[in-house]
Structure formats: structure tokens, C-alpha cells
TORPA-4810 file (N, C-alpha, C, O; in nm, 3 decimals):
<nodes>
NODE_1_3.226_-5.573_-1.290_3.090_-5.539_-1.323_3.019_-5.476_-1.202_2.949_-5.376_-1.219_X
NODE_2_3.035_-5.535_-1.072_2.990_-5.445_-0.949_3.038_-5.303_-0.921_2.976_-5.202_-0.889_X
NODE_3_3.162_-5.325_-0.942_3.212_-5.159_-0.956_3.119_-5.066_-1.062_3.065_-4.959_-1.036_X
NODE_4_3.117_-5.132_-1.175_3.046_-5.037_-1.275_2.905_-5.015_-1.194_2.845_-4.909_-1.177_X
NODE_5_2.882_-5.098_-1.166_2.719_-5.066_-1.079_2.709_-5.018_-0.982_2.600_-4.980_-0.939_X
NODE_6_2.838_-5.004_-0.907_2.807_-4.956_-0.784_2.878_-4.769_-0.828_2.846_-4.667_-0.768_X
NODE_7_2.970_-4.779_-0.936_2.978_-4.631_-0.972_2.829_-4.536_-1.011_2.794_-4.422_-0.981_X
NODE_8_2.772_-4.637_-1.086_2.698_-4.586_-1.189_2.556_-4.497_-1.060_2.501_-4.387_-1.046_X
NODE_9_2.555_-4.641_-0.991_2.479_-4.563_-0.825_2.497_-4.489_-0.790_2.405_-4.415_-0.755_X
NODE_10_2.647_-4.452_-0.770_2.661_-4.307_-0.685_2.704_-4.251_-0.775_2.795_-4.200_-0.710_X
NODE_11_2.722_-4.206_-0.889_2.719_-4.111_-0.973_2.556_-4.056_-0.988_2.526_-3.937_-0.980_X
NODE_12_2.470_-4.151_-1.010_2.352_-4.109_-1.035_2.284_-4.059_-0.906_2.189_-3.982_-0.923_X
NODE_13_2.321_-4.093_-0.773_2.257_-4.014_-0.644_2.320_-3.917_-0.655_2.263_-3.835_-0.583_X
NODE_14_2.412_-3.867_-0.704_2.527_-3.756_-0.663_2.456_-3.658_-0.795_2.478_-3.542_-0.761_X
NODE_15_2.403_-3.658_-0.893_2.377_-3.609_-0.959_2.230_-3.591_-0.972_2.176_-3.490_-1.017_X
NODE_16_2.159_-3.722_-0.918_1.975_-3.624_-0.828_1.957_-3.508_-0.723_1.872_-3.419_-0.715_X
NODE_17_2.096_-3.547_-0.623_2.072_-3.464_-0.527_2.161_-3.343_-0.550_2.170_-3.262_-0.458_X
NODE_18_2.241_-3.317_-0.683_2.275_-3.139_-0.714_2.128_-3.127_-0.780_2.081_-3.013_-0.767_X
NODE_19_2.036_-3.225_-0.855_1.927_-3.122_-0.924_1.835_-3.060_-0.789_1.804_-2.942_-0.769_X
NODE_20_1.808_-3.157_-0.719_1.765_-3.153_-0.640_1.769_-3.058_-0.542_1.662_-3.019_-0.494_X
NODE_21_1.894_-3.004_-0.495_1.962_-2.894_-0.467_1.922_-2.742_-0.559_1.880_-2.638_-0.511_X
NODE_22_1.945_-2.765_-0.668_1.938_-2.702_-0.736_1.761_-2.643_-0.799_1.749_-2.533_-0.853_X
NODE_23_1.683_-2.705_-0.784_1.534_-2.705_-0.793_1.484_-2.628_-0.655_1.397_-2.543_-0.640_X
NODE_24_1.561_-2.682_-0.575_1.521_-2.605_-0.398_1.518_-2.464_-0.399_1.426_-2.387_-0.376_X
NODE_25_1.690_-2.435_-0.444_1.715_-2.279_-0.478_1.633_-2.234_-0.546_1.560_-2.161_-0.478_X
NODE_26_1.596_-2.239_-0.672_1.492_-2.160_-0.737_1.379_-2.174_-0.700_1.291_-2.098_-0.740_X
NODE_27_1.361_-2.247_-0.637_1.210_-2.252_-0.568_1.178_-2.151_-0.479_1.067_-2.101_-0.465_X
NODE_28_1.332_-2.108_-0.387_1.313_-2.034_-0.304_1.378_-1.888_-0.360_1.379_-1.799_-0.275_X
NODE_29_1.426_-1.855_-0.481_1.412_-1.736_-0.548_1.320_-1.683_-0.590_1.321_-1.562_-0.611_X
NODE_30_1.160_-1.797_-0.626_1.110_-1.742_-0.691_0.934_-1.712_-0.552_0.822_-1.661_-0.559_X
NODE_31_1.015_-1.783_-0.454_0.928_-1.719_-0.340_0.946_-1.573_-0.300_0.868_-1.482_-0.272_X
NODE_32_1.119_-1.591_-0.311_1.149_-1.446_-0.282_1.098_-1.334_-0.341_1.045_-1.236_-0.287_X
NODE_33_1.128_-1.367_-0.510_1.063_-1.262_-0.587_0.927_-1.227_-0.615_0.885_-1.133_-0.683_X
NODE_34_0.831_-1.365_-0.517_0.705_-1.337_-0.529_0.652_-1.206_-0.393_0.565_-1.119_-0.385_X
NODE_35_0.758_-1.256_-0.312_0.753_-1.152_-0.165_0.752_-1.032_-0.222_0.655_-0.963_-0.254_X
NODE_36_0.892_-1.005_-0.236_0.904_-0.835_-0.333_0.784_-0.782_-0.387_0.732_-0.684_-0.334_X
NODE_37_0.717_-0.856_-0.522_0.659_-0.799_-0.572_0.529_-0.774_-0.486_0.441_-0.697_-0.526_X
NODE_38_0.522_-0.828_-0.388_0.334_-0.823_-0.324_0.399_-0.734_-0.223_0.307_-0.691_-0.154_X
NODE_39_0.514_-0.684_-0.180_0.563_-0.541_-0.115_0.578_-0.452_-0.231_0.522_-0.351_-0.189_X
NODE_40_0.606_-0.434_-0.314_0.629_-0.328_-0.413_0.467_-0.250_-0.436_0.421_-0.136_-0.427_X
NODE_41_0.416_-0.391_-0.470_0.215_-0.389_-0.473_0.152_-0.291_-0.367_0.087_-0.187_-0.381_X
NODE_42_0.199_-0.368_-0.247_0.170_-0.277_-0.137_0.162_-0.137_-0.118_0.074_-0.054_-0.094_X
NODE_43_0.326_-0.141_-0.142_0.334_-0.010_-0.146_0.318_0.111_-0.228_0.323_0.227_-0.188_X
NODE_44_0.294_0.062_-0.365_0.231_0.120_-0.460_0.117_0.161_-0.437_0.094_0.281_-0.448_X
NODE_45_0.031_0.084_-0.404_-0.145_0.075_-0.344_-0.122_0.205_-0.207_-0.231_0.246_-0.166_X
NODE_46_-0.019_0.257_-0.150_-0.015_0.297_-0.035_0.014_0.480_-0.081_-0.023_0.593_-0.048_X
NODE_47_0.088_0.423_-0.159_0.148_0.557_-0.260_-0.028_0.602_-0.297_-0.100_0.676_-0.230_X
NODE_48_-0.060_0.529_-0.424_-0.182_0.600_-0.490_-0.296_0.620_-0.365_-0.402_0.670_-0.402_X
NODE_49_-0.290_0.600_-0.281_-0.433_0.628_-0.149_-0.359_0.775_-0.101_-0.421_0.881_-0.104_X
NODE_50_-0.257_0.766_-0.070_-0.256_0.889_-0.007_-0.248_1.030_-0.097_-0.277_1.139_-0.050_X
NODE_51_-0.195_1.004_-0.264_-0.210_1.088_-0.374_-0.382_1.105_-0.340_-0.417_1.216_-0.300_X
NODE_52_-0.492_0.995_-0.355_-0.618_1.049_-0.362_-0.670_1.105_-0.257_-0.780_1.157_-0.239_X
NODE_53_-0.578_1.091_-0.187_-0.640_1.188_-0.034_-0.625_1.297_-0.031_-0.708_1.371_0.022_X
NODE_54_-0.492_1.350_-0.097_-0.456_1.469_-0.097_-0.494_1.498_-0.211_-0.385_1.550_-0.236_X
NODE_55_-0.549_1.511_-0.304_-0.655_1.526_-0.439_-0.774_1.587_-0.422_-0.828_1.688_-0.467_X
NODE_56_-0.812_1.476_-0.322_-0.957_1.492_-0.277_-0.932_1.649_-0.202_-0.959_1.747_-0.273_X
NODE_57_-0.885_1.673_-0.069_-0.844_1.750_0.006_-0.857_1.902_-0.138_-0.940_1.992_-0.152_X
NODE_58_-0.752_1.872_-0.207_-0.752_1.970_-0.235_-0.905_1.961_-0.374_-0.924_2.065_-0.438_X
NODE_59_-0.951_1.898_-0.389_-1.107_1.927_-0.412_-1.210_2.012_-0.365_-1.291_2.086_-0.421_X
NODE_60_-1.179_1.973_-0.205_-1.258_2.018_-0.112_-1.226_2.168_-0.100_-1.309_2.258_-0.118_X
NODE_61_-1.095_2.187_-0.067_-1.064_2.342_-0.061_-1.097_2.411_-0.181_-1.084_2.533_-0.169_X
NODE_62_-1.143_2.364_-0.320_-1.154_2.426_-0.425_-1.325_2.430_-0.398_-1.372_2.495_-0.492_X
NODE_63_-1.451_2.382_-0.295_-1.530_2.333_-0.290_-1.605_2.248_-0.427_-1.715_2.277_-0.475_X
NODE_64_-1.515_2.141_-0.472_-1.565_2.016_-0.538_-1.610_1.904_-0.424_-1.551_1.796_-0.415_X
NODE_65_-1.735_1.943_-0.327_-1.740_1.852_-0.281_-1.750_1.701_-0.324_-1.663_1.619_-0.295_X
NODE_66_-1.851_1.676_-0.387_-1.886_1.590_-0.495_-1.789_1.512_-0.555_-1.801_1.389_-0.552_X
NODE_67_-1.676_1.575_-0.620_-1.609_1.556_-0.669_-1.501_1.493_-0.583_-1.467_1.385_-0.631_X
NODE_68_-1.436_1.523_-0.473_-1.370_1.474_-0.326_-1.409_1.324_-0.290_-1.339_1.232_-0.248_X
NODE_69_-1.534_1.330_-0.319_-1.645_1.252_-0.292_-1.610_1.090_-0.340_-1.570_0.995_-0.273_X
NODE_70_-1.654_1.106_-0.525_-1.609_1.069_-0.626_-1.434_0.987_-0.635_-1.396_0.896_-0.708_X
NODE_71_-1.371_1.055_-0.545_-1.234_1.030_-0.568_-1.156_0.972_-0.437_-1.038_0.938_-0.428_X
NODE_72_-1.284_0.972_-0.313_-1.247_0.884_-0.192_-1.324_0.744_-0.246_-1.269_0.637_-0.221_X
NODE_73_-1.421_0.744_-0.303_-1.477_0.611_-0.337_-1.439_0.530_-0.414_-1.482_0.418_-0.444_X
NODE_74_-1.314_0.619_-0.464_-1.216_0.503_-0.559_-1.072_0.433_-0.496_-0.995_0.355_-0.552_X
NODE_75_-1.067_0.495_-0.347_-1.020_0.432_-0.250_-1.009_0.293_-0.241_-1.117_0.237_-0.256_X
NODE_76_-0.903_0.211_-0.219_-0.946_0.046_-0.198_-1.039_0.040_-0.053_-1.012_0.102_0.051_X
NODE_77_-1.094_-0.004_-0.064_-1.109_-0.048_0.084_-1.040_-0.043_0.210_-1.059_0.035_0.303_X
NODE_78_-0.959_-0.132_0.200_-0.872_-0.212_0.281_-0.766_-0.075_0.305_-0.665_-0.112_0.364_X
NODE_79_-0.766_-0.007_0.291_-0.660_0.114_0.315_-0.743_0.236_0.370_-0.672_0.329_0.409_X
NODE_80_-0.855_0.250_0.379_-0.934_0.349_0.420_-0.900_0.330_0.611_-0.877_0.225_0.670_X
NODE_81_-0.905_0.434_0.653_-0.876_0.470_0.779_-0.908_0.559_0.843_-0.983_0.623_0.769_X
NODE_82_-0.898_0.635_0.985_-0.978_0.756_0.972_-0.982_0.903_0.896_-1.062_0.996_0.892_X
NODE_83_-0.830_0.869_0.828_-0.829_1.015_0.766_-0.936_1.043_0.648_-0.993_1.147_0.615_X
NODE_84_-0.947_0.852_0.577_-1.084_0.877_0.462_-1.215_0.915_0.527_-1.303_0.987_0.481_X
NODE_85_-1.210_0.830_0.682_-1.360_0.872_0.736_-1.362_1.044_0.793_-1.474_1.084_0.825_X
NODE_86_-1.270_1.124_0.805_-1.272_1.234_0.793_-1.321_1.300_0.671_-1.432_1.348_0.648_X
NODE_87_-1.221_1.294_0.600_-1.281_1.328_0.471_-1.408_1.338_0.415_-1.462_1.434_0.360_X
NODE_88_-1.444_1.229_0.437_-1.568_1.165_0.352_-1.683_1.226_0.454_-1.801_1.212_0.425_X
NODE_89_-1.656_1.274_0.540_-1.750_1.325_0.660_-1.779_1.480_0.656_-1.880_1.541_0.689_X
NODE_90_-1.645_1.529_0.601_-1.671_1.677_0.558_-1.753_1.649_0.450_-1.870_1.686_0.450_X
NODE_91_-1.694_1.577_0.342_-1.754_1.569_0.187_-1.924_1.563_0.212_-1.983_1.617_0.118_X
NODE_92_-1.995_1.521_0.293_-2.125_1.446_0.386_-2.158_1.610_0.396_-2.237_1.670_0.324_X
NODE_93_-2.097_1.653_0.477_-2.146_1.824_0.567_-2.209_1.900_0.481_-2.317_1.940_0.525_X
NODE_94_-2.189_1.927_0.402_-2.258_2.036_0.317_-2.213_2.097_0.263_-2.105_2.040_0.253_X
NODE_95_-2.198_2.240_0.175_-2.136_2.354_0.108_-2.080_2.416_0.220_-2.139_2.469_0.314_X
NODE_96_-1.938_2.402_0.196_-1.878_2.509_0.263_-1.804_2.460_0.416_-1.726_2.532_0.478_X
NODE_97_-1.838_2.346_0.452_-1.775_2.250_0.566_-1.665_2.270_0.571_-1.628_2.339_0.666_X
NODE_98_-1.592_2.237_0.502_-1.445_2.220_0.472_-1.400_2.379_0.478_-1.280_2.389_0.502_X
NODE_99_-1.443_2.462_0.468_-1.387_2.649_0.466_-1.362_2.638_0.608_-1.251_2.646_0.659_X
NODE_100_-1.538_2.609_0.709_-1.520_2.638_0.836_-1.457_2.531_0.889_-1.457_2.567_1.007_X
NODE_101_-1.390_2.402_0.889_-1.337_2.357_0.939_-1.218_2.423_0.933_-1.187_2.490_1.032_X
NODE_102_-1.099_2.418_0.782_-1.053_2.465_0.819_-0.991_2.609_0.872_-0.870_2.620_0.891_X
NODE_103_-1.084_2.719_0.893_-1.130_2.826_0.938_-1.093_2.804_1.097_-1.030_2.895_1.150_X
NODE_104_-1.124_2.707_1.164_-1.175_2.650_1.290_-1.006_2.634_1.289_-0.949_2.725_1.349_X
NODE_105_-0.927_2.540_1.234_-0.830_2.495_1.251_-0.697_2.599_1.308_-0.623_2.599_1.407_X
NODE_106_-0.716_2.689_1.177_-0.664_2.804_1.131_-0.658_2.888_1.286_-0.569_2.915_1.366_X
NODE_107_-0.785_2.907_1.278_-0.743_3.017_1.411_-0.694_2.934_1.542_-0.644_2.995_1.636_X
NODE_108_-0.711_2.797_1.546_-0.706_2.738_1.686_-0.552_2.689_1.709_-0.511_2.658_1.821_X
NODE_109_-0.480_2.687_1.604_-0.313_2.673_1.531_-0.295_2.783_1.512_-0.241_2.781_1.401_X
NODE_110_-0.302_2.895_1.545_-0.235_3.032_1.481_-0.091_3.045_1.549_-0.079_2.954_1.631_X
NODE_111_0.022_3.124_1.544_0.138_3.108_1.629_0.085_3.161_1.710_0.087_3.075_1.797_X
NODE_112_0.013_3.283_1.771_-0.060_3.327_1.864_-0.099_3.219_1.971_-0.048_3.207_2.082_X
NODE_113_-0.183_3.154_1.925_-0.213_3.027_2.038_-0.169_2.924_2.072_-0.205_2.863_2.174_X
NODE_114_-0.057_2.876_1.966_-0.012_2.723_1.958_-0.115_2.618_1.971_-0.124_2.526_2.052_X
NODE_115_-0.184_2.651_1.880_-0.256_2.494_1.906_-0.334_2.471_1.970_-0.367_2.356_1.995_X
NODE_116_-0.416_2.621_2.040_-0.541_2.577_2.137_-0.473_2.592_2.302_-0.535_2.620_2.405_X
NODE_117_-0.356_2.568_2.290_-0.281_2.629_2.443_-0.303_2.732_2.520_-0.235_2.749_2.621_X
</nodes>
């Protein structure tokens, strides 16, 4: 009768600690797969900011300032940097900012000068 009890013991520790085991692992699969997805997120969020930058941009060269405008403010936050505070600074300037800037650019980059050199 002690044998049966003392089997029945370590059968039953031996069989908490595979669930047990086994509860750990998925615990830590489903951390993993929570990682992934808040990088996938990320980078999705990183993808669509720089599509609206270059949207906007080309707003501006169409002179939609307004509209440039409109489409940096749908920017997250948290991803804005100086290229939005550029942007959004021409979008600010007035009619036609964005021609003479890049007008300004244009000639100061020509192969002629390299770049102001």
C-alpha cells in the first residue's frame, strides 16, 4: 500500500511539473508573438509616416500647400522629427516657398557646384 502511495506521488509530481513545463513554454511563445507583432506595428507605423511625407512633399511641389498641411497632421506624433518640422515650416511660408526652396537647392546641388563647394 506504501508503494501505491508513494508511486501515485511521483507519478503525480512528474506529471505537474511536464504541465508545468509545458504552460512556461507557451507563456513564453505567446510573449514572443506579442514582441513580433508590436515590431511589425512599428514598423508599419514607420512605413505609413514616411509614405505621408513623401505625399505631402509631393503636394507641395504641386503647390497644395494646405493640403501637405492636412496630411502632415495626420502624422502620429511620436514619429514626427525634423523632416515633419521642415515640412510643416515650408507648408507655414506661404505660396510658392517650396518652388524657391527648392529653386535654392537646385542651383546650390547643380553638378557645376557640387553642393555649394
Amino acid at each position: 500500500m506504501a508503494a501505491t502511495v508513494t508511486l501515485l506521488l511521483i507519478g503525480g509530481a512528474t506529471v505537474s511539473t511536464w504541465q508545468a513545463m509545458r504552460a512556461n513554454r507557451a507563456a513564453q511563445a505567446e510573449t514572443v508573438a506579442k514582441v513580433k507583432a508590436q515590431e511589425a506595428q512599428a514598423a508599419e507605423a514607420r512605413e505609413s509616416y514616411a509614405a505621408k511625407l513623401a505625399l505631402a512633399m509631393a503636394k507641395l511641389e504641386g503647390g497644395e500647400a494646405s493640403r501637405a498641411r492636412e496630411i502632415l497632421e495626420s502624422c502620429a506624433p511620436h514619429l514626427r522629427h525634423w523632416e515633419w518640422g521642415y515640412l510643416a515650416q515650408i507648408c507655414d511660408s506661404g505660396p510658392g516657398s517650396w518652388k524657391d526652396i527648392s529653386a535654392k537647392f537646385k542651383t546650390s546641388c547643380s553638378p557645376a557646384t557640387a553642393c555649394g563647394s
